[in-house]
C-alpha positions in Angstrom: 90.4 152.7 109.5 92.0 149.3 108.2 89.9 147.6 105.8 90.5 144.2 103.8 88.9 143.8 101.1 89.2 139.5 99.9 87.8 138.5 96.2 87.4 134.7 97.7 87.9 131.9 95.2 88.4 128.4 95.3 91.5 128.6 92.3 92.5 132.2 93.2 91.6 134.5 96.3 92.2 138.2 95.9 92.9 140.4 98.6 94.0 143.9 99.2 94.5 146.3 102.0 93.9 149.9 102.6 94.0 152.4 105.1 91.3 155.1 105.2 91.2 158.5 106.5 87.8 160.0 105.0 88.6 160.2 101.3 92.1 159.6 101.6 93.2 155.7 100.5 96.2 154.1 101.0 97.5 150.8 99.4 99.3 149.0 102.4 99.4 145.5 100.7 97.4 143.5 98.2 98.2 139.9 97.0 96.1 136.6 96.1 96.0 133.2 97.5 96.3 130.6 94.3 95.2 126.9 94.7 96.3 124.3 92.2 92.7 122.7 91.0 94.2 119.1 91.2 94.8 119.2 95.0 91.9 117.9 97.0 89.2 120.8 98.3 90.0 120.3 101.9 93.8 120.9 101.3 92.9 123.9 99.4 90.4 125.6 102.0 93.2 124.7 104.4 95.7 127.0 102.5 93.1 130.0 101.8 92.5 129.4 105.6 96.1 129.7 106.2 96.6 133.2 104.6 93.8 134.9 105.6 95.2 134.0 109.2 98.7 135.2 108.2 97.4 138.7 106.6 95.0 139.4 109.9 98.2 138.9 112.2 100.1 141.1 110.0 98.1 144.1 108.8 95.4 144.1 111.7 92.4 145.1 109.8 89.6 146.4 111.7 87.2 144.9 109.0 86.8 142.4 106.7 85.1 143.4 103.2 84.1 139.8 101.4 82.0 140.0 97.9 78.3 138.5 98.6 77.3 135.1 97.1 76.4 134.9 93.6 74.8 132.2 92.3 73.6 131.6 88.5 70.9 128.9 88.1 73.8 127.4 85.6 76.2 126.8 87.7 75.0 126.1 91.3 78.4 124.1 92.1 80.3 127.5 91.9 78.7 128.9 94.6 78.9 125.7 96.8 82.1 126.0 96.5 82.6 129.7 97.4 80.1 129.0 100.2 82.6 126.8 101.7 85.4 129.5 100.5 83.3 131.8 102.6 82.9 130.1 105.2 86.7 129.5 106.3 87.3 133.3 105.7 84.7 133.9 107.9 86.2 131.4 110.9 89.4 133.2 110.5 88.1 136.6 110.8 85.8 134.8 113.9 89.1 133.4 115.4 90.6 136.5 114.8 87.6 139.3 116.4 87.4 140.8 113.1 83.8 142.1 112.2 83.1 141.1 108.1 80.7 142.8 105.9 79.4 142.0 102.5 78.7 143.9 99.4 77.5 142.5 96.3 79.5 143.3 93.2 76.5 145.2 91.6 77.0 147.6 94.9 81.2 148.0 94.9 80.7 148.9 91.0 78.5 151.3 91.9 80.4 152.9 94.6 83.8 152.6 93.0 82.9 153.4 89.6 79.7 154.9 89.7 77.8 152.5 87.4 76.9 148.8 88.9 77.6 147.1 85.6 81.1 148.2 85.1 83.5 146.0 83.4 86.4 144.4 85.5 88.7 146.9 83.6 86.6 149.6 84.4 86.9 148.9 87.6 90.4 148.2 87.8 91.1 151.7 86.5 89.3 153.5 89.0 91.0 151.2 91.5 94.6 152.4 90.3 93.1 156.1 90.3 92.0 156.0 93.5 95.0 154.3 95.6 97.8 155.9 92.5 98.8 152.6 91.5 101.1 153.3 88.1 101.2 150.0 86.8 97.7 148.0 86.1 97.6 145.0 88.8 98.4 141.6 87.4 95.1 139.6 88.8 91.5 140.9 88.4 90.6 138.9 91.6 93.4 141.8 93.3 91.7 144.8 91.8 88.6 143.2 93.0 89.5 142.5 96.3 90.7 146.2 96.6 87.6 147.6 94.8 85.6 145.7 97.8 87.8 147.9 100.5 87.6 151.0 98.3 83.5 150.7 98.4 83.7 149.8 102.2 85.7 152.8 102.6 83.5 155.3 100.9 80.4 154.1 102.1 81.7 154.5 105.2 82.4 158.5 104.7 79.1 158.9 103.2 77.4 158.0 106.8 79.7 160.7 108.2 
């Protein structure tokens, strides 16, 4: 199975792909889309819109993994904006015929790390363990977007 896993973000969009057999992961390709914040929001929905396209013609995933809406009674403009992030993902993958699930972040910590309030570098550890990455990724939003394909992946063997 080829899973996608995409961190979306208005400023930086993680993504990472993997190929599953059971238990056994492998890192195909994993990147992130980065938007200047002084370019208007259109433009830079256009450009995440852009390379989700490009990675679904490339690597063919059979699914998408995103990471669920969060919103924080603070800060309800961040997840307007990641609702409209979410939302061009999700014509892509519509354009595209390719079925997207959602985890929440709690969940993939969970699954990837065994405790839902890991840290980021907790999480990015057990990323590099798990796909035998050497060299810690440079971009958290990377590690997270695998960490979503990772989770998809073994929740996916636990139904087996």
């Amino acid at each position: 199975m080829r899973i996608l896993g995409i961190d979306p973000g208005l400023g930086v969009t993680g993504y990472g792909v993997i190929d599953s057999q059971g238990m056994d992961l492998i890192l195909i390709e994993a990147g992130v889309i980065k938007n200047p914040s002084n370019i208007p929001l259109p433009i830079r929905l256009k450009k995440v819109y852009g390379g989700i396209i490009g990675i679904l013609k490339d690597y063919k995933p059979g699914i998408i993994v995103l990471e669920e809406l969060y919103s924080h009674y603070k800060h309800p403009m961040t997840a307007i904006l990641m609702g409209h992030v979410r939302g061009v993902i999700c014509l892509a993958a519509s354009e595209r015929k390719v079925p997207v699930i959602g985890y929440s972040a709690t969940q993939v910590k969970k699954s990837v790390v065994g405790n839902g309030r890991a840290s980021k570098e907790q999480t990015q550890r057990m990323v590099q363990h798990f796909l035998k990455i050497k060299k810690s990724p440079a971009s958290l939003d990377l590690t997270d977007a695998l960490a979503l394909a990772i989770a998809h992946a073994f929740y996916k063997c636990s139904e087996v």
